[in-house]
C-alpha positions in Angstrom: 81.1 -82.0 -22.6 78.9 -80.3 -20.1 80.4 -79.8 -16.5 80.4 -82.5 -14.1 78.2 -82.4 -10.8 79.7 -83.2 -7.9 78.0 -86.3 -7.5 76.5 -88.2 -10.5 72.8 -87.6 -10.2 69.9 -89.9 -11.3 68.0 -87.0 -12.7 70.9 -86.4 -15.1 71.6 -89.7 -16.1 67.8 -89.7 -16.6 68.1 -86.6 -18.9 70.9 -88.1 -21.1 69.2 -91.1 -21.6 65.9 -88.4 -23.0 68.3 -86.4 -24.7 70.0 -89.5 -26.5 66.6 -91.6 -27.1 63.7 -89.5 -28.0 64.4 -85.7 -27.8 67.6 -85.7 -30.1 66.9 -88.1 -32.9 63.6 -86.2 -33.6 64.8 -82.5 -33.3 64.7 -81.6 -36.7 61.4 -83.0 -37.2 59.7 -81.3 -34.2 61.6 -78.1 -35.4 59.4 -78.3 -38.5 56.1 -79.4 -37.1 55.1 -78.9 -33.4 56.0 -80.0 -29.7 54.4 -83.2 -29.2 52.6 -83.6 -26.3 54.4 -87.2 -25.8 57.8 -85.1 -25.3 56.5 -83.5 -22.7 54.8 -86.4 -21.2 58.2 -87.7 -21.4 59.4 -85.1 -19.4 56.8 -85.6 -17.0 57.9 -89.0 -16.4 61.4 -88.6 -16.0 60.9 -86.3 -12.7 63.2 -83.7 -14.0 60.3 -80.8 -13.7 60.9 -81.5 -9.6 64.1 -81.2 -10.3 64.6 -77.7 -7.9 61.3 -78.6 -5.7 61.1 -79.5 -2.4 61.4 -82.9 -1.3 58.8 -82.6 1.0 56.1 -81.8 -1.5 57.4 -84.5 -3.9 60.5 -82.7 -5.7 64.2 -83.5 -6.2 65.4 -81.1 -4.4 68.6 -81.2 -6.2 71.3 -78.3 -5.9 71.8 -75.2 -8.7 74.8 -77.7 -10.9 72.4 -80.6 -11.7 69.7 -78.1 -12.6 71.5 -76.3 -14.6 73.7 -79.5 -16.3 70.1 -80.6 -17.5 69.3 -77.6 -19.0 72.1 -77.9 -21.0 71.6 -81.1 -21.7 68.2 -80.4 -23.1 68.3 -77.3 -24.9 71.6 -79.0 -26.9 69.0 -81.9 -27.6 65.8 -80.1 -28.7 65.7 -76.5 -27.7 62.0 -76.4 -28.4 61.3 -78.9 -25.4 64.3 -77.4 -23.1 62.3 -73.8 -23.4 58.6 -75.3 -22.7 59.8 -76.7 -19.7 62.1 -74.5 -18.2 58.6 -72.4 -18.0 57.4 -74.6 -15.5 60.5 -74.0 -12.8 59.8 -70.6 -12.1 56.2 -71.0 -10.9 57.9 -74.3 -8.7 59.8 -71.7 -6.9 57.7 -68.8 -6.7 55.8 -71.2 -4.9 58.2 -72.8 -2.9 59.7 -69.6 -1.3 56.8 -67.8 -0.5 53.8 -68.7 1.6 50.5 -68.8 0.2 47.0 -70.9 -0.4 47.8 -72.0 -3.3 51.1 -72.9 -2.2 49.2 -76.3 -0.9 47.3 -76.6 -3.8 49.7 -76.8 -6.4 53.1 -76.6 -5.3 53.0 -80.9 -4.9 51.5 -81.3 -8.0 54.2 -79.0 -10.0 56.7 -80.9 -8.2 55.7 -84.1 -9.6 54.4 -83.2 -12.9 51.1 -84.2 -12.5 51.0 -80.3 -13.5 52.9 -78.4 -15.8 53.1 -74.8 -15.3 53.9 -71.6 -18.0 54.3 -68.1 -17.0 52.8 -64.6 -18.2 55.1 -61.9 -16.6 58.1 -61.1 -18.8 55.9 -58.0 -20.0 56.1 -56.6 -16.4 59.8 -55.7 -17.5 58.2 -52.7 -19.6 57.3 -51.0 -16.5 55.9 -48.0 -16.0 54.6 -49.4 -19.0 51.9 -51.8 -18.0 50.9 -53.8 -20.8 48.7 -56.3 -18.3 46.7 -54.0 -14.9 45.8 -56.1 -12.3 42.7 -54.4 -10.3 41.5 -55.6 -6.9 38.0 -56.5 -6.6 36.2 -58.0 -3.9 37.1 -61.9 -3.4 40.2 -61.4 -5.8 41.5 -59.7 -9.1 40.5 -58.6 -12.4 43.5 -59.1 -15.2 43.2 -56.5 -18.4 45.6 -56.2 -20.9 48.0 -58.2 -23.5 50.1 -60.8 -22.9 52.9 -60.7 -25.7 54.4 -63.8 -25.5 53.2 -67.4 -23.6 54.7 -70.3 -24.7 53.7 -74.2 -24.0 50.0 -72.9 -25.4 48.0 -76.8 -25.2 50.6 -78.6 -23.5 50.6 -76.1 -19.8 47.9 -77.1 -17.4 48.4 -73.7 -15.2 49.6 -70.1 -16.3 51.3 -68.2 -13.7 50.1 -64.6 -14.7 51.8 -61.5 -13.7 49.9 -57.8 -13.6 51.0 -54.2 -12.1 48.2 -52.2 -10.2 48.1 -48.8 -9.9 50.4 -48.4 -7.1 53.1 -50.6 -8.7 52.7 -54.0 -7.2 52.9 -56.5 -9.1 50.4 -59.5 -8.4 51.4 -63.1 -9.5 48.4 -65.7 -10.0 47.3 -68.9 -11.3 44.8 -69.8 -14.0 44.4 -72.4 -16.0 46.2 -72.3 -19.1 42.9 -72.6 -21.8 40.8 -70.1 -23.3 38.1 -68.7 -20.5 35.9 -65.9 -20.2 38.4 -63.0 -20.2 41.6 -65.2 -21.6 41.4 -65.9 -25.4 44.8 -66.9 -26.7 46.0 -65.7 -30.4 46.4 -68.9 -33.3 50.2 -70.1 -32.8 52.9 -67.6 -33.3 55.3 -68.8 -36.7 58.7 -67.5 -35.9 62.2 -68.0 -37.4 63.2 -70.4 -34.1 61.4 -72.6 -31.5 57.7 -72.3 -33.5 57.1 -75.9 -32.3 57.3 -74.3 -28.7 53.6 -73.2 -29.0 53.9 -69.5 -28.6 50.8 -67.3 -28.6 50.2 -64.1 -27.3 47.2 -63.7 -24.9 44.3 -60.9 -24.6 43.5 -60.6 -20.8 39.5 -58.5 -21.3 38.1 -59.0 -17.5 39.6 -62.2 -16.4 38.4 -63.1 -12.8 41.0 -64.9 -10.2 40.4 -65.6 -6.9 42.4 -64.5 -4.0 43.3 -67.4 -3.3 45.3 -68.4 -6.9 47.5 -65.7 -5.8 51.2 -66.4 -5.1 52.7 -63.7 -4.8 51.8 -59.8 -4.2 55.5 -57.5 -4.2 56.5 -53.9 -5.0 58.0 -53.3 -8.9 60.6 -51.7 -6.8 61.5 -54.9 -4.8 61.0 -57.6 -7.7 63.2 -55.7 -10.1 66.4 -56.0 -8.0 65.5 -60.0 -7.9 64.4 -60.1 -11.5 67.6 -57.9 -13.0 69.8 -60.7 -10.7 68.9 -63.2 -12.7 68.3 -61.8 -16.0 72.8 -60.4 -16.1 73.5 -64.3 -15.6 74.4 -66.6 -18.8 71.7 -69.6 -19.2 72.4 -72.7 -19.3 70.7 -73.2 -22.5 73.4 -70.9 -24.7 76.3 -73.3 -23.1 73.7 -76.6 -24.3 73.4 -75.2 -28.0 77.1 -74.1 -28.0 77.8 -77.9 -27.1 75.7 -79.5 -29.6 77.6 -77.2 -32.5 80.6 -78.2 -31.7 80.1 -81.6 -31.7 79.6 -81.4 -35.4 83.1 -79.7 -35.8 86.3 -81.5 -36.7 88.0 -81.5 -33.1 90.6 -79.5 -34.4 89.0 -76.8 -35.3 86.6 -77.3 -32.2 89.3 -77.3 -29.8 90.0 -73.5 -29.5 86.0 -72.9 -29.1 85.8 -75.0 -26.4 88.5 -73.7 -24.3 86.7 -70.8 -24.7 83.6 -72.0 -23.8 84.8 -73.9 -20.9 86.2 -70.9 -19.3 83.2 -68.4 -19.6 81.1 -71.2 -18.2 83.2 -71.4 -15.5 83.1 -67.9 -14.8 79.7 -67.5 -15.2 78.5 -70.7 -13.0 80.8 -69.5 -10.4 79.0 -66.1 -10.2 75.7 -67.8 -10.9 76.3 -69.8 -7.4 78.0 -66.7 -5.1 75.8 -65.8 -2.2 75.1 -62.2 -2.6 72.9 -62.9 -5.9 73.0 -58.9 -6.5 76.9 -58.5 -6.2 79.3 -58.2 -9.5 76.3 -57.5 -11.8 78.6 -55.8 -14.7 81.0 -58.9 -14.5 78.3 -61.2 -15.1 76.5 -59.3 -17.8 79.6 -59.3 -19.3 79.9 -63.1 -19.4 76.4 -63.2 -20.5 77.7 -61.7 -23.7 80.8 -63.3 -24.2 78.8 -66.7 -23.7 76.4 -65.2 -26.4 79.5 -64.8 -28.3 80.8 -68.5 -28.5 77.8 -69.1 -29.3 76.9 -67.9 -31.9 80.7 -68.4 -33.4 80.1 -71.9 -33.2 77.2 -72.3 -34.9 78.1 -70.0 -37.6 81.3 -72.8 -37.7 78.9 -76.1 -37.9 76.9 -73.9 -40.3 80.2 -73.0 -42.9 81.4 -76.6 -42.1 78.2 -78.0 -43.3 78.4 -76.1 -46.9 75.4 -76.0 -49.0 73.6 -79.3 -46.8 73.0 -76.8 -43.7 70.3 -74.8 -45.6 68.5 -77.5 -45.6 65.5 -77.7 -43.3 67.1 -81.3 -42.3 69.9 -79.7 -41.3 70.8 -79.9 -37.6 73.9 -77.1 -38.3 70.9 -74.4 -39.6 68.3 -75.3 -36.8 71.2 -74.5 -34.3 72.0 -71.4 -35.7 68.1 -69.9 -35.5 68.4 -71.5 -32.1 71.3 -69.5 -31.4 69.4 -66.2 -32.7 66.4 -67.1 -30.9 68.3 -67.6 -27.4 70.4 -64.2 -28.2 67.2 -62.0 -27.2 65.6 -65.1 -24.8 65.4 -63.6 -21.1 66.6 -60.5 -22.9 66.0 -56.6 -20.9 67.2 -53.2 -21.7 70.2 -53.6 -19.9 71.3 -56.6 -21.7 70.2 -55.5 -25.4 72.6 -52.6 -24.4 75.5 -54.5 -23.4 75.7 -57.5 -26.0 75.4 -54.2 -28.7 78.0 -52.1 -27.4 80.2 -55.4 -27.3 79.2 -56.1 -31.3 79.7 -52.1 -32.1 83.1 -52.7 -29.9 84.0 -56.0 -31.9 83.2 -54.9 -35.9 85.6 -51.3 -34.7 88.6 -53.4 -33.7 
């Protein structure tokens, strides 16, 4: 049982009632095939990509708890549709906290998913690395490079993109999310978890964007402190799949787990939502692990309590387990790789 809200909230109830009717009953079968477009229309629909935006340009509005008790809700559902669409709130707030043209152009349409928005920046993380250079050029920028991984390829209307000049800053834009001159996307990545998501990498040879699709312009210096902020906290996603795996346990056997669970969720939700966002970073890259850790020893438990019937491809038990593995490197940085292996090295020595 996820955590209550304070307050029920319609976008949650609206969630469930996705979770329970369409995104749940045919998770295996997406698993295996592809992300239909009508899940995410779904989606669309039920307002919950406003969920975070401002009301005033259409959005929800709603606090950190009911955003993050849907993303639980989700990913526990179908963790291919929870990770396409927990793409589009970054570009939401990217837009909603800084000023810029586009701001008016798109931030309304985000907010009601008339729009649905990926993002290309993850690779800025390699730094001084710079797998995509952004070059200034008169009337806007010129993007070369790779993109390694963009997911939601055929179902995002706009790409947030992401490229380091030569003097470190990084420059987020928007394009549109098709092949263009200077954007030619790779065939769809197969992968041991979350294929259906559409992943593909991208090859960035010239591509044009105006000054005005930029969003943001900030030092590396200055968006790494934000960026390692939120890449020590647990997602909501691990607690989801954690849920969903031990609701196929007998409850005795689930009951330890989920006192467990409970209480790192707790911890980390309560750091997630303290006002200094850059404060007790080791403590919560520490419950980023342990999270990891119930995790993936309760799906590992739904997968032995399933015997031979979760290595079938039918099997919700197995597709929770690659879930788990996927969402063990999701969001991941060198920081955290370092951490959750030092607590594995620390474990298999006790």
């Amino acid at each position: 049982m996820t955590i209550p809200t304070t307050a029920p909230h319609p976008l949650v109830t609206r969630a469930r009632r996705l979770a329970r009717d369409l995104l749940a009953p045919h998770a295996e079968r997406v698993d295996q095939e592809t992300l239909p477009a009508s899940h995410i229309d779904a989606v669309r629909r039920s307002g919950l990509l406003g969920v975070g935006a401002p009301t005033e340009y259409g959005g929800a509005g709603a606090p950190a708890p009911v955003a993050r008790e849907i993303a639980e809700i989700l990913a526990g559902a179908c963790c291919s549709t929870w990770f396409v669409q927990t793409q589009h709130h970054t570009p939401v707030k990217v837009l909603a906290t800084h000023d810029s043209p586009v701001r008016e152009k798109l931030l309304r349409p985000l907010a009601t998913g008339e729009l649905l928005a990926g993002i290309a920046y993850a690779h800025v993380r390699a730094f001084p690395r710079i797998p995509v250079r952004a070059v200034p050029e008169p009337g806007g920028w010129r993007f070369d490079g790779t993109v390694p991984w963009y997911t939601g390829w055929g179902l995002n209307d706009v790409m947030l993109l992401a490229g380091v000049t030569d003097t470190a800053e990084v420059v987020f834009a928007f394009t549109e999310a098709r092949e263009q001159p200077g954007l030619r996307p790779s065939p769809p990545m197969r992968l041991a978890a979350l294929t259906a998501a559409r992943t593909v990498s991208v090859e960035l040879d010239g591509l044009r964007v105006p000054e005005e699709s930029v969003a943001l312009r900030v030092s590396y210096e200055r968006w790494s402190v934000t960026d390692r902020a939120k890449t020590v906290n647990a997602s909501p996603a691990v607690f989801g799949i954690t849920e969903a795996a031990l609701a196929l346990l007998d409850e005795d056997i689930a009951a330890s787990l989920r006192t467990r669970l409970d209480e790192v969720r707790r911890r980390s939700y309560t750091l997630a939502d303290h006002p200094v966002p850059h404060e007790h970073l080791d403590e919560r890259l520490s419950l980023r692990t342990q999270a990891h850790d119930v995790m993936r020893t309760a799906t590992t438990a739904a997968v032995v309590a399933g015997g031979g019937r979760a290595m079938t491809l039918t099997s919700k038990a197995q597709r929770l387990a690659r879930e788990a593995m996927f969402l063990l490197v999701q969001g991941q940085t060198g920081e955290s790789r370092a951490a959750h292996l030092a607590s594995l090295t620390f474990s298999a020595s006790a």
